[in-house]
C-alpha positions in Angstrom: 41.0 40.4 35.4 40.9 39.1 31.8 38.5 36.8 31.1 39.8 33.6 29.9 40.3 31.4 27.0 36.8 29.1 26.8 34.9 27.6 24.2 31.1 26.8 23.0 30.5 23.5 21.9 27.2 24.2 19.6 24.6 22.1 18.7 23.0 23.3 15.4 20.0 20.4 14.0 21.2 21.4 10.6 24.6 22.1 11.1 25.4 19.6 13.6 28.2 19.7 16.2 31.0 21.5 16.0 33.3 23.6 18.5 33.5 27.7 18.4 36.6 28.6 20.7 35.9 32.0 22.9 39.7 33.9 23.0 40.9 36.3 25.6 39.3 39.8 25.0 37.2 38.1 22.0 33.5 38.6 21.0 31.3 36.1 19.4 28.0 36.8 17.7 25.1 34.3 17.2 22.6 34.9 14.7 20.4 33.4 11.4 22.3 36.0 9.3 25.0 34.8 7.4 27.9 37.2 8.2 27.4 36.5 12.1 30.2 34.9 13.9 28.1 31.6 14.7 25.5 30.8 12.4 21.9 29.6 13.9 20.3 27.5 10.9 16.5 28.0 13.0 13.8 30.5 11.4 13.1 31.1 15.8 16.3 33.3 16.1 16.9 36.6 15.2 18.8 37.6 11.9 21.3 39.1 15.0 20.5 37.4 18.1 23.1 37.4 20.8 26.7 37.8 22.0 29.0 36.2 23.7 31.8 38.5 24.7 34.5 38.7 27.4 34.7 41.4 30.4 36.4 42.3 33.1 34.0 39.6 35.7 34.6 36.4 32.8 32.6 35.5 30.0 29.1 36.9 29.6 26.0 36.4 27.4 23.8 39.3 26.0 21.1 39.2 23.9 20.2 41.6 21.2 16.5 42.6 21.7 15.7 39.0 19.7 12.3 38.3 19.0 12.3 35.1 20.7 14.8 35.6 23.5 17.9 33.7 24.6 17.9 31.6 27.6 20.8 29.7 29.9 19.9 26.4 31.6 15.8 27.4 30.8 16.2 30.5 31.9 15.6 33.8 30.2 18.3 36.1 29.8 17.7 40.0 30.8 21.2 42.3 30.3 23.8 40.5 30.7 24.4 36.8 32.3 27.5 35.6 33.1 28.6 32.4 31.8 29.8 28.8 33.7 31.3 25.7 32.5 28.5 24.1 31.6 26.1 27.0 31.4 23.9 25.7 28.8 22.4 28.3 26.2 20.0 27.4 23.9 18.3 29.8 21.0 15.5 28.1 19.6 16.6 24.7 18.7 20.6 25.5 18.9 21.9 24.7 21.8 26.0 26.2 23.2 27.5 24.3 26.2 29.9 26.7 27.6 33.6 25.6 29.2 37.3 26.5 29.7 40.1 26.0 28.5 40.5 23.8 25.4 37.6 21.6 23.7 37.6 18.1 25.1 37.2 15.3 22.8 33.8 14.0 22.2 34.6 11.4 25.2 36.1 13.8 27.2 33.0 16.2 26.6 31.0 14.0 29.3 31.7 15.9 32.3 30.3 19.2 30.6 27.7 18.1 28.3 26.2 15.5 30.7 25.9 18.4 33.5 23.2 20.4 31.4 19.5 20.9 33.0 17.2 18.4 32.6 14.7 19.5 30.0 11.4 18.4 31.3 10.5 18.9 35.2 11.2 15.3 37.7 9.2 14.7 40.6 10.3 16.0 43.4 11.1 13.1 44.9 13.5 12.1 42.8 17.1 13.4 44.3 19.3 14.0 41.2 22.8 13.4 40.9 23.8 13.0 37.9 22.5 13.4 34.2 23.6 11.4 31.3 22.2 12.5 27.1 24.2 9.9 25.7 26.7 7.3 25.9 30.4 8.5 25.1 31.8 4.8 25.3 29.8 4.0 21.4 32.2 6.8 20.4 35.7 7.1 19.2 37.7 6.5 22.3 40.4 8.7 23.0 41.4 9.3 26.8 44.1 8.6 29.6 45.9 6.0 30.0 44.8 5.4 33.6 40.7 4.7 32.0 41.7 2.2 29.3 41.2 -1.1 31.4 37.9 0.8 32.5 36.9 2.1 29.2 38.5 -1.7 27.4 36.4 -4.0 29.9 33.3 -1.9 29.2 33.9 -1.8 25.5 34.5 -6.0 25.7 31.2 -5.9 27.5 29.3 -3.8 25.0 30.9 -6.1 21.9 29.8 -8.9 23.8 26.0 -7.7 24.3 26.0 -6.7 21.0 26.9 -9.7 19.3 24.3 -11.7 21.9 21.7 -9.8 21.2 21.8 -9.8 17.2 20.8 -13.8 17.9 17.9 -12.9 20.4 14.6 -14.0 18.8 12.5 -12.0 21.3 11.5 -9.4 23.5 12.2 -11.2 27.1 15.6 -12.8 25.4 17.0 -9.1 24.6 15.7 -7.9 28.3 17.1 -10.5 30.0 20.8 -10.1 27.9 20.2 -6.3 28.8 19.9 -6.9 32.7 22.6 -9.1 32.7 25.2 -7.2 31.1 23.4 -4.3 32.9 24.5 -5.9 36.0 28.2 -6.8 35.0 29.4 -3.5 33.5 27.9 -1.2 36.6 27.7 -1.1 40.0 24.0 -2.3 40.1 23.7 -5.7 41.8 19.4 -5.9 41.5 17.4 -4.8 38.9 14.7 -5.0 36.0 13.9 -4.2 32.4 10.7 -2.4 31.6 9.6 -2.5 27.8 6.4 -2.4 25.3 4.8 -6.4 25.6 4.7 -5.8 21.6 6.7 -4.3 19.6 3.9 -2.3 18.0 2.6 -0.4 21.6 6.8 1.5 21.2 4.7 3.7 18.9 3.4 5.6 21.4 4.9 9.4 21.8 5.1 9.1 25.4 4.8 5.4 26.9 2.7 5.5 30.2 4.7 3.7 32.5 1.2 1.1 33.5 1.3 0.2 29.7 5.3 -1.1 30.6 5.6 -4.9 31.2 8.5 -6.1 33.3 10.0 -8.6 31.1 13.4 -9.1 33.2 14.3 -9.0 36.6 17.2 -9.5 39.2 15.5 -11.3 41.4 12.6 -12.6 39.7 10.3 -11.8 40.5 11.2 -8.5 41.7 10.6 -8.5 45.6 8.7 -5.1 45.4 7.2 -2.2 43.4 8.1 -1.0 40.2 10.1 2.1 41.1 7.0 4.9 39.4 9.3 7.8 40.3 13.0 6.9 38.4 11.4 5.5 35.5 8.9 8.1 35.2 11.7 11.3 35.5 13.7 9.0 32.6 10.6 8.6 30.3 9.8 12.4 31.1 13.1 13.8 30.4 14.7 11.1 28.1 17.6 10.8 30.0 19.6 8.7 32.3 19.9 9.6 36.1 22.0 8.4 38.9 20.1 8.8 41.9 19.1 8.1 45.4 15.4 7.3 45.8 13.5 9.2 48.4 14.6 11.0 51.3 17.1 9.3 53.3 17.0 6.8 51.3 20.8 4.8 51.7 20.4 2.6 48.1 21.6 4.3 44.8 19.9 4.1 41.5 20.8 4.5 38.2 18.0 4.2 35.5 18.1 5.1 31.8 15.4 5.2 28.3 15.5 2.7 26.2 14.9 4.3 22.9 13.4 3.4 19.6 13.2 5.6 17.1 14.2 8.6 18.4 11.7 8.4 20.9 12.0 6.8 24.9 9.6 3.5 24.9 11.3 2.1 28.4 13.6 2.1 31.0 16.2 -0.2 32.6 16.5 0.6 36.5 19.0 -0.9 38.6 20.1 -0.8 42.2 23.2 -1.1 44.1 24.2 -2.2 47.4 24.2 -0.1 50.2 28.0 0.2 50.1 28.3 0.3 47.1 29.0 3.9 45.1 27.3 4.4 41.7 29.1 6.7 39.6 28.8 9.1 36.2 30.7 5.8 34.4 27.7 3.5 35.2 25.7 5.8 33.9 27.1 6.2 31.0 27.5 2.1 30.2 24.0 1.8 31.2 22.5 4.4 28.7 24.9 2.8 25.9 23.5 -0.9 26.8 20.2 0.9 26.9 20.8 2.4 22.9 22.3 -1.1 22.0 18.7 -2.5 23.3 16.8 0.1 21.3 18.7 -0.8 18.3 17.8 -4.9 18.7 14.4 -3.6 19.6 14.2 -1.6 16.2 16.0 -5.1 14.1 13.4 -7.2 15.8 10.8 -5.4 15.0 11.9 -5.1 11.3 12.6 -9.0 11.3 8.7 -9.8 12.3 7.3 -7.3 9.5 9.7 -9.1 7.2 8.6 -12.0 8.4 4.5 -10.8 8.2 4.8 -9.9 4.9 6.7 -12.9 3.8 4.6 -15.0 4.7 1.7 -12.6 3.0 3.7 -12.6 -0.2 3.9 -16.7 -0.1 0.1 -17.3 0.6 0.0 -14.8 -2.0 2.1 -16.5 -4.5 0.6 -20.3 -3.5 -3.1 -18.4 -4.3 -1.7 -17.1 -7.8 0.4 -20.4 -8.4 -3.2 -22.2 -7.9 -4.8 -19.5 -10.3 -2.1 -19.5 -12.6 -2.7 -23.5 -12.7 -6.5 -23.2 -13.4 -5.3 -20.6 -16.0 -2.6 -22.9 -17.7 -4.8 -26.5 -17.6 -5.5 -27.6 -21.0 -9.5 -28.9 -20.3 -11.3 -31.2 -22.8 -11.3 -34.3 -24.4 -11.1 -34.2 -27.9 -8.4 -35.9 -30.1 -7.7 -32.7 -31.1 -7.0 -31.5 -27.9 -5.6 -34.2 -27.0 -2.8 -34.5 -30.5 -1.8 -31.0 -28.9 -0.8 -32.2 -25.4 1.5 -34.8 -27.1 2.8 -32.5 -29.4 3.7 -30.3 -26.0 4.9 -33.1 -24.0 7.6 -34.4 -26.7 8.5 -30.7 -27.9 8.8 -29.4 -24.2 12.0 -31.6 -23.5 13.9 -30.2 -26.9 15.2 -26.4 -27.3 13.5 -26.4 -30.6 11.7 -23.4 -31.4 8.0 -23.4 -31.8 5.7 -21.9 -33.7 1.6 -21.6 -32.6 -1.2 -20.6 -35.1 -4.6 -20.7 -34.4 -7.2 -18.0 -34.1 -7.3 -15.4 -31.8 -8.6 -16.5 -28.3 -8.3 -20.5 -29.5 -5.5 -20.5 -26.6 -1.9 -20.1 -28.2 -0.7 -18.6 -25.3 -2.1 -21.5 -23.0 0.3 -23.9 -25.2 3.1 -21.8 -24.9 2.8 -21.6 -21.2 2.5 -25.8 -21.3 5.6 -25.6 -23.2 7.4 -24.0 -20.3 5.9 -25.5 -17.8 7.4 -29.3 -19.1 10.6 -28.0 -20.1 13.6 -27.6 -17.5 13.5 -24.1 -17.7 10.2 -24.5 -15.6 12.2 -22.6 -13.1 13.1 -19.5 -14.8 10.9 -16.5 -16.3 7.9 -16.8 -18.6 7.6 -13.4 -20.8 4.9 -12.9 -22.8 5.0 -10.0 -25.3 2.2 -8.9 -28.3 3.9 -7.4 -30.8 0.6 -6.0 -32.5 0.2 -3.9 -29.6 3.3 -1.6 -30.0 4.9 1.0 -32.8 8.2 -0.1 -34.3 10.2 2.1 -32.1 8.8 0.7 -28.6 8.6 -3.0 -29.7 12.2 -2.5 -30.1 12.4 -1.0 -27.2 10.7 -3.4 -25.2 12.5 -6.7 -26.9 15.8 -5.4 -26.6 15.9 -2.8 -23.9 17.3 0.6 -23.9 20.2 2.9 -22.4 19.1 6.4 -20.4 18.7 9.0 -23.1 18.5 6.7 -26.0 15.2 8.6 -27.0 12.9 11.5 -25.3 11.3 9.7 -22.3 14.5 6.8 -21.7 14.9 8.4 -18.4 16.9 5.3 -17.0 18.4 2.6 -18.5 15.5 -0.6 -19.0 16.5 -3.9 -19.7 14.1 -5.9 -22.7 12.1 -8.8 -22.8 15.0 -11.1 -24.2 17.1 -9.8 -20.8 14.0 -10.3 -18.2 13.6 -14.0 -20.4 16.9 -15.0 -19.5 17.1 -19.1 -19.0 13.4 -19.2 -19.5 10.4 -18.4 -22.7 9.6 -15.8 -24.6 6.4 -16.1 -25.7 5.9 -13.3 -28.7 2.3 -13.4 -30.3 0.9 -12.0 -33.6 4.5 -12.0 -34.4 3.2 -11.3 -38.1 2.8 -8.0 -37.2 6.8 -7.7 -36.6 8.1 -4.9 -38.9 10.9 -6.1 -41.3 13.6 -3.7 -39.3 12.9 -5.3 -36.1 12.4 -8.8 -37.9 16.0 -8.4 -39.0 17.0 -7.9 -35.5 15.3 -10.7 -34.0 16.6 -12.9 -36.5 20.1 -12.5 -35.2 19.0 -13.3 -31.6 17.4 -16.3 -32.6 20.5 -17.4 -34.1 22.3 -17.0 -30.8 24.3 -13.6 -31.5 24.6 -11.1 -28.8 22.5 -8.0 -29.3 22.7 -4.6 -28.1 20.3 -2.0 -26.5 18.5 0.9 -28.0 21.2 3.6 -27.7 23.7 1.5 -26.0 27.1 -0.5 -27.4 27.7 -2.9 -24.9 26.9 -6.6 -26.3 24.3 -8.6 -24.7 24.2 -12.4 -24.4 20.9 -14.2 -23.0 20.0 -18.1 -23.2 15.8 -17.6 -24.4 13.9 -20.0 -26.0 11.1 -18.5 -28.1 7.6 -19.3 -28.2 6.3 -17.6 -31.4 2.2 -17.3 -32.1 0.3 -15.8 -34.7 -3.1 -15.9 -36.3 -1.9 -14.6 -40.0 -1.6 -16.4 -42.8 2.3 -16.1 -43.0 3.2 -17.9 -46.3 1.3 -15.1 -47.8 3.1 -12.3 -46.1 6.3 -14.5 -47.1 5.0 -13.9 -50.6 4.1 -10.6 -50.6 7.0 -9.7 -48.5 5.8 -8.4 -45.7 7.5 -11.4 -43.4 11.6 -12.5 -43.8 11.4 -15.9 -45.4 14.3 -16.6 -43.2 12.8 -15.5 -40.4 9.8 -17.7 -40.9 11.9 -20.7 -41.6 13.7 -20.5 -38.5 10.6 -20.2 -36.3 8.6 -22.7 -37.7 11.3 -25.8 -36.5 8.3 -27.0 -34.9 4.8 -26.0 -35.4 1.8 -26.5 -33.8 -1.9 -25.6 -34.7 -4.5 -25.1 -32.2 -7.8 -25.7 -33.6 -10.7 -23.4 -33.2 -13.5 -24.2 -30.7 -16.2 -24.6 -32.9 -14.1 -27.7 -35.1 -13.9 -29.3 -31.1 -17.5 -29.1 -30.1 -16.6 -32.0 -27.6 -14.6 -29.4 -25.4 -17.3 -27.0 -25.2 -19.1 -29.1 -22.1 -16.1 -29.4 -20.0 -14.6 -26.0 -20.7 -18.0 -24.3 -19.6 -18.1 -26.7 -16.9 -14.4 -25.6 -15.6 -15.2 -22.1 -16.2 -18.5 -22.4 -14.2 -16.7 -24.3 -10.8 -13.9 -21.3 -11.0 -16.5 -18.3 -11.1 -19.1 -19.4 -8.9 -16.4 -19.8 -6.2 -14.9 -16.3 -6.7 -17.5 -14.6 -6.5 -19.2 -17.3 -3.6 -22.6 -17.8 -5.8 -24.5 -20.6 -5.5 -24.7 -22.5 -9.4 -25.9 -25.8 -10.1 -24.7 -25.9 -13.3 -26.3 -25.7 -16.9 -29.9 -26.6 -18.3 -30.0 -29.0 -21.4 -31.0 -26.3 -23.3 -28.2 -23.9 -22.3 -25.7 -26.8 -22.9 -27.2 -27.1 -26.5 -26.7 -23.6 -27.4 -23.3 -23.9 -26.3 -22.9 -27.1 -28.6 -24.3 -25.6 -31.5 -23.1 -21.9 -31.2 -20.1 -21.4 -33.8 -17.6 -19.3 -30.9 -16.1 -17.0 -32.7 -14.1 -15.8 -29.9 -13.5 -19.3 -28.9 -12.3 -20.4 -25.3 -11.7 -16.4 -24.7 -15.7 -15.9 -26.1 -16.7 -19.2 -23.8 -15.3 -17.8 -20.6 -16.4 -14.2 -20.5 -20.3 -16.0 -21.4 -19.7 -18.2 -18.8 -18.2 -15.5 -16.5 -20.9 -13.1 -17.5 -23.9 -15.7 -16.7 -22.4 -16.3 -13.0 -22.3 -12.8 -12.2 -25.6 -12.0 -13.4 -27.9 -15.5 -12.8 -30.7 -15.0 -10.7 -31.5 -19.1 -10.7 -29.1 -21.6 -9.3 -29.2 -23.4 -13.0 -27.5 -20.8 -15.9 -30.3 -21.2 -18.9 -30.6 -20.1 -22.6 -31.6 -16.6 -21.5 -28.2 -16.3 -18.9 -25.9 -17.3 -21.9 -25.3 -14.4 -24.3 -24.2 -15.4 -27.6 -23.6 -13.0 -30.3 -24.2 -13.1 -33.8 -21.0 -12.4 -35.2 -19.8 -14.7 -38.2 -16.4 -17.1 -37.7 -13.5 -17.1 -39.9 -14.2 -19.6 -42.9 -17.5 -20.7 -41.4 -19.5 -19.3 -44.5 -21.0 -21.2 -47.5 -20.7 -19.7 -51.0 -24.3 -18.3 -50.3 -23.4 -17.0 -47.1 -25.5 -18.7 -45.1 -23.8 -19.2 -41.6 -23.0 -22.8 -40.3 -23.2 -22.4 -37.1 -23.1 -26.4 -36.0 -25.3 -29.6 -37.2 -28.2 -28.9 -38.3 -31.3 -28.6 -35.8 -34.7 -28.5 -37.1 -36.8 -25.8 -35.2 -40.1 -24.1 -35.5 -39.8 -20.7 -37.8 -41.4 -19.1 -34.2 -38.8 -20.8 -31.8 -36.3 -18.6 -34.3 -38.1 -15.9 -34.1 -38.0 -16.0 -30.7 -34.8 -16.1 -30.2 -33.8 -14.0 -32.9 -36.0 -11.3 -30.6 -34.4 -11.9 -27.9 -31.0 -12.0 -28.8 -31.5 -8.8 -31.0 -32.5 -7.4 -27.8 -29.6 -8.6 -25.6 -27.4 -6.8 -28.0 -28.7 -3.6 -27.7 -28.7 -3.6 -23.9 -32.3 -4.1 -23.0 -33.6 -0.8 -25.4 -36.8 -1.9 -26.8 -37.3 0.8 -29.0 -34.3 0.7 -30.4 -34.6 -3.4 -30.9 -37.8 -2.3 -32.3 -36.3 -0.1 -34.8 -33.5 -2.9 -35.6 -36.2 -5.7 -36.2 -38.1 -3.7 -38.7 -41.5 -3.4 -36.1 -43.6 -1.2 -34.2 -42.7 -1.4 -30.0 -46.6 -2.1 -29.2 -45.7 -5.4 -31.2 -42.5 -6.3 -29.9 -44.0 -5.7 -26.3 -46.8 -8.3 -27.2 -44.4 -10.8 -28.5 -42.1 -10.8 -25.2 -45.6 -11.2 -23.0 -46.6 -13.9 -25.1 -43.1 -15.9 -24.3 -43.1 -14.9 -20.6 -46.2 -16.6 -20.3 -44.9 -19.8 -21.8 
């Protein structure tokens, strides 16, 4: 008798599923090798592994002498093995359902692919009658005529769930949706839902079923005890069963994994009456409300780490918002300071642009931030941008933007300071340093013409306004033509200078102050505040750096104060001469005058000397012009004082 026409349906991991038919009289070879008949993509099976070939008795199954051996429904095959719809044969991985006739569709494949083995063992007593992998009714749907009401209510059912559970806010609301349309779609008239009580325990490989919580029942609460056995054979073997529970036992169950994923994290069990039959259809609805769970399991667990780190991300921004408000408050009380907050206040409500000068670290960018912060484009982007800091190809580059390949590293396309500015400030400092090509450029954009990227055609269009700063004399470079006279024209529509510290003596106090409250609580010390004497030094010191000088000192002295008042010897000034602060003898003006003894000078010419080099005596020694034995008296003669 001729064996006759069957088919494989073969699951390959890499390949997928797909359908090898099995002819009359035919041979098919299964094997890693590329010129076999069905091609395993797993490094376990053999370049020719095994055949599948017709004989006189029906289809048969012979491995090859693999190294790793063939097996059908788990077990090994020796010589030959004949073959029965829905023999199961798995090489490594791969697994080839065997049937007759022509391949079902994928909906149709039920009755074969759901009758494979189970693949870990059940207690034994669980009474198995039916197995269930997956749900056909999620798939394309193409069957009888006589199962469309069945296969339409269940789909209505699903669609319903579905929609139901996308507005379910919790774990019980999705286990209670679950049970109910558990209930409707089956044969099941009691049941409950067993998941994780948080989201974060479905991590677990295998769930133990005491670390379940019931979170929905029919009746509630459920009149009796968890049913161990089902649920335990379902999160064993990952699959659904239709059973009857216990010997004798008159009341069918069906049960099935909730998954999430990819791996089984609970169960939903139900029961039916006594005359009631339980079929392979429940089954099957059950495990697809049980993946529709798993999927608004995985979505609600997404929403509360969305929800986690939004909330992080808006403490976060509040903190910074606070910061950036410390950063940005203009603190003193000088009329100079105070001529500049006008100036901001009546420019901020125009579109004019602005021009800063004053010298580095007197706070230029600290205006143009105030600028932005009063205008009404406090809601969009504040760019800041130092064009000293870049060559003339990449501060083009970084104004304008650039197209992939436009130059050797423009691996993607990156959009410029002008784009990322759009409806809000630039704020480009040193802009003295700008070289005439890009000057050019920028003029253009500052006239309101489109501009293109580095490398690219297309015309771009943005709505900036432009904060220029810079510390350079630029009616010389005008002069000597380093800077577009243009170009300096149109930025200086309104100017503003920022005086140094040292011409605003009456800011130093409160600045130090602000800077003091801000460190001290960052880093949780304990400061009191200033001596007199440190607060004189401050006064009278000529702050070179200015308010950038002011806060590292004050920074520095917080860190490293062992007293809870900062003195003379916390604050380190350095010795470093100020722009125009020189007399034509070159004797530095560092503040009023302040009539001291030649060894209060000397003192703390010492111990400044000796600040500066770190501590080193002998080399503060070697500066000073004296021998260490004498600079060692000196410093125990003031420590005793």
């Amino acid at each position: 008798m001729q064996a006759p026409a069957s088919h494989l349906v073969v699951r390959d991991p890499v390949a997928g599923e797909h359908v090898v038919r099995l002819s009359p009289g035919g041979r098919v070879v299964l094997g890693r090798a590329p010129t076999n008949d069905v091609v395993l993509h797993d490094e376990r099976a053999s370049r020719v592994h095994a055949e599948v070939l017709a004989t006189d008795a029906g289809w048969v199954i012979r491995d090859l002498e693999s190294r790793n051996g063939t097996t059908v429904n788990g077990q090994p095959v020796a010589g030959e093995r004949p073959l029965a719809a829905g023999d199961v044969v798995r090489i490594g991985l791969v697994e080839a359902i065997f049937g007759h006739g022509e391949p079902r569709s994928r909906a149709g494949m039920s009755g074969t692919i759901t009758g494979e083995l189970a693949r870990e063992p059940v207690p034994p007593s669980v009474t198995i009658a039916h197995r269930a992998s997956r749900s056909s009714l999620l798939d394309a749907i193409s069957t009888s005529a006589d199962s469309v009401p069945r296969v339409g209510r269940a789909a209505a059912e699903l669609c319903r769930l579905a929609f139901a559970l996308a507005a379910a806010d919790d774990a019980r609301a999705i286990a209670r949706l679950a049970l109910t349309s558990a209930v409707e779609g089956t044969a099941g008239t009691t049941g409950l839902v067993l998941l994780p009580p948080r989201l974060g325990d479905a991590a677990a490989e295998r769930p133990a079923l005491r670390s379940l919580a019931t979170l929905a029942s029919v009746p509630d609460p459920w009149p009796e005890a968890s049913p161990n056995d089902v649920v335990t054979a379902v999160l064993e073997a990952d699959e659904a069963v239709l059973t009857a529970r216990g010997a004798g036992a008159s009341r069918p169950a069906l049960a099935a994994p909730v998954r999430w994923r990819g791996r089984p994290v609970g169960a939903i069990y139900l029961e039916t009456d006594a005359d009631a039959a339980a079929t392979p259809d429940d089954l099957e609805f059950l495990l697809a409300v049980c993946d529709a769970v798993g999927v608004a399991i995985d979505n609600l667990a997404a929403r509360e780490a969305l929800s986690s780190r939004l909330a992080t991300a808006a403490d976060e921004n509040e903190r910074l918002r606070r910061r950036l408000g410390e950063d940005s408050s203009m603190v003193g009380a000088s009329p100079a300071l105070q001529g500049i907050i006008g100036q901001v206040q009546r420019v901020a409500a125009t579109k004019a642009t602005v021009l800063v000068r004053g010298e580095s670290g007197a706070g230029k960018e600290l205006i143009a931030r105030a600028i932005h912060d009063s205008s009404d484009r406090r809601d969009g982007p504040f760019v800041c941008l130092n064009c000293a800091a870049l060559s003339e190809t990449l501060l083009e580059s970084e104004l304008f933007g650039h197209e992939k390949g436009a130059f050797t590293g423009a691996t993607e396309r990156k959009i410029g300071k002008f784009e990322a500015a759009h409806r809000g400030t630039l704020m480009l400092d040193e802009i003295g340093e700008m070289s005439p090509a890009i000057q050019a450029k920028f003029l253009r954009v500052l006239e309101g013409h489109p501009f293109e990227r580095v490398g690219g055609s297309g015309r771009v269009q943005v709505d900036v306004r432009v904060v220029a700063a810079t510390n350079r004399d630029l009616e010389k470079a005008v002069t000597s033509g380093g800077f577009r006279r243009d170009l300096y024209f149109r930025l200086k529509v309104v100017e503003i200078l920022v005086p140094p510290l040292r011409r605003r003596p009456e800011d130093i106090e409160p600045l130090a102050a602000h800077f003091l409250e801000r460190f001290a609580s960052e880093t949780g010390r304990t400061i009191r505040g200033f001596t007199p004497a440190a607060l004189e030094a401050m006064r009278t010191y000529h702050w070179p750096g200015n308010i950038r000088e002011l806060r590292n000192v004050v920074e520095r002295a917080v860190v490293l104060a062992q007293e809870e008042w900062l003195d003379v010897s916390d604050v380190s000034l350095s010795h470093l001469a100020a722009a125009g602060d020189t007399d034509k003898s070159g004797i530095l003006r560092a503040g009023p005058f302040i009539p001291t003894t030649i060894e209060e000078m000397e003192r703390r010419h010492v111990l400044a000397t000796l600040e500066a080099v770190g501590g080193n005596k002998t080399k503060a020694a070697a500066i000073l012009g004296i021998e260490r034995s004498t600079l060692d008296r000196k410093l125990a003669k003031w420590a005793k004082v």
